[in-house]
N, C-alpha and C positions, 0 to 999 in steps of 0.2 A: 604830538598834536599841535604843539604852541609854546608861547611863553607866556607865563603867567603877567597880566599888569594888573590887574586889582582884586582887593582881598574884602570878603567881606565881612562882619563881625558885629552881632547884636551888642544889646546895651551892659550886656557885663565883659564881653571881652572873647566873647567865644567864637570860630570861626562861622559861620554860615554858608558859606560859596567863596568859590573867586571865578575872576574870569579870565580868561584864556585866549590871546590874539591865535587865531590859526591860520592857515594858510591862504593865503588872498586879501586876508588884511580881516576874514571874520569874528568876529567878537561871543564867545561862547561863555555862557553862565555854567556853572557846575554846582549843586547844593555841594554840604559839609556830605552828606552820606554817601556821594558818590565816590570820595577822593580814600584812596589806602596812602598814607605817608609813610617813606625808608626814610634814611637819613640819603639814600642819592635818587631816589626815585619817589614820582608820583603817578598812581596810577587812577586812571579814571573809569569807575564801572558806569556805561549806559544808563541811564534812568530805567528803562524798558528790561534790562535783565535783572535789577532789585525788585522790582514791582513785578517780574514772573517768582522769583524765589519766593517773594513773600505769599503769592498767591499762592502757589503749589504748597509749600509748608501749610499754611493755612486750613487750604480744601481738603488735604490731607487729615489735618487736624479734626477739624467738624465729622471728616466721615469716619476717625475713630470715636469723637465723643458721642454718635449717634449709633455704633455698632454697641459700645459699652451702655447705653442706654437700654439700648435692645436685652441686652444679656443682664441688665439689673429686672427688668421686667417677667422677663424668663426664668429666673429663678425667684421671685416672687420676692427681691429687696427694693421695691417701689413702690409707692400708690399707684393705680391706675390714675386719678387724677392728678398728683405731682408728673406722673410718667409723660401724660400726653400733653401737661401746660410746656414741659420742658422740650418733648421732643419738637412741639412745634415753634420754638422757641431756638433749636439747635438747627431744624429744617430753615427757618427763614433766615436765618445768617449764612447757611450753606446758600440756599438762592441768590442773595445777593452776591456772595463770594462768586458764583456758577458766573452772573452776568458781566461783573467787574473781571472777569478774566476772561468771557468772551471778548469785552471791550478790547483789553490788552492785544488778543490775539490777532483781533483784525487790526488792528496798530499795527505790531511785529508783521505782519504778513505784509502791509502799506508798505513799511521801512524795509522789509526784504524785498519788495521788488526794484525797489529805489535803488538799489544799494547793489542789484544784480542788472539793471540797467547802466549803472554810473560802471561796474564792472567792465561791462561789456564795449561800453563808449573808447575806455582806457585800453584794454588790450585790444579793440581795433585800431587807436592812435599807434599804441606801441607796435604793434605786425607793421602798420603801412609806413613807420618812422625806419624798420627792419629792413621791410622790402626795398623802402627809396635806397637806404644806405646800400643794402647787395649789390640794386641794379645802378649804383652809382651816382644818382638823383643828387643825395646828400653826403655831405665829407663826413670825416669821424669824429671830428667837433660837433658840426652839430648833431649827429646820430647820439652821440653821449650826452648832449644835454638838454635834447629831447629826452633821453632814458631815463636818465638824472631827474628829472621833473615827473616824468609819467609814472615810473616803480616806487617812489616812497610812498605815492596816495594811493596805487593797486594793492598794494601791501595790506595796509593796515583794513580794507575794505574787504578783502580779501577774508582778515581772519574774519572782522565783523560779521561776514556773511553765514560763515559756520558757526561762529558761535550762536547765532540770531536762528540759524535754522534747527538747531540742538537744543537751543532753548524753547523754541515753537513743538519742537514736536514733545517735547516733556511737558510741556505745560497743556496740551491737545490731548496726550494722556490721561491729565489725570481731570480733566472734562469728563462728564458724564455724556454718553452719545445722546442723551433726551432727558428732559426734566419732567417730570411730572408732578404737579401740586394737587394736593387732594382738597374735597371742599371740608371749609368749617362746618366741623361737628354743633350738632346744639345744644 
């Protein structure tokens, strides 16, 4: 992506972010949670695929605390009143969960199209940089370093784009196709 020029670190010593000169001279923040450290590598996970994980896990979560709920009820180890202050107490964090990942979704779907445009821009550069060179337009220097320049950013855009679309539809998944809220009881 870049080389790292500055590191960022709260008041006790801990990393926070750094930022990342990338390509063209861009200036990219990273939080601490995005960054996996090896000893020869850094790798950087998207903001948008930790904030799907933790969604899915999450939504997941509530709709088993709300099936176990069900099943405490059903077999008669609940109050009816502890029952219904809790479920609807498990119901509105699911809600909000439900909306904060439809947020997400139309995000990911924003940055997918972005990303499948920028796509499409590069490998029409790369074909017509193909073509000049066959039909002789351009020599093999610079056919190569147009290629040189075009293939490292198709690349990584590239996986971006499957990974973005594998994470979209898992997290579409585990969306409920409709919400329904029921009214307060009195």
């Amino acid at each position: 992506m870049g080389r790292i020029i500055g590191i960022e670190r709260n008041a006790f010593g801990e990393l926070e972010g750094v930022q990342v000169e990338a390509a063209g001279g861009l200036i990219v923040t990273a939080k601490a949670r995005q960054l996996g450290l090896t000893p020869k590598l850094i790798t950087l996970t998207p903001d948008w695929k930790l904030e799907a994980v933790d969604i899915i896990s999450e939504l997941s979560l509530l709709r088993k605390r709300i099936g176990a709920l069900e099943s405490l009820k059903d077999t008669k180890e609940i109050e009816g009143e502890i029952y219904t202050e809790l479920l609807d107490s498990q119901k509105a964090g699911y809600y909000d969960k439900v909306k904060t990942a439809e947020a997400l979704s139309a995000s990911m779907k924003h940055r997918l199209s972005e990303i499948v445009s920028q796509i499409s821009s590069l490998t029409r550069y790369l074909v017509n940089a193909k073509l000049d060179h066959k039909s002789g337009e351009l020599d093999e220097e610079s056919f190569k370093l147009a290629q040189g320049s075009i293939e490292p950013t198709l690349h990584p855009l590239i996986a971006e784009r499957n990974d973005l679309a594998g994470s979209l539809k898992t997290l579409e998944e585990v969306l409920p196709s409709r919400v329904t809220i029921s009214q307060n009881r009195p």
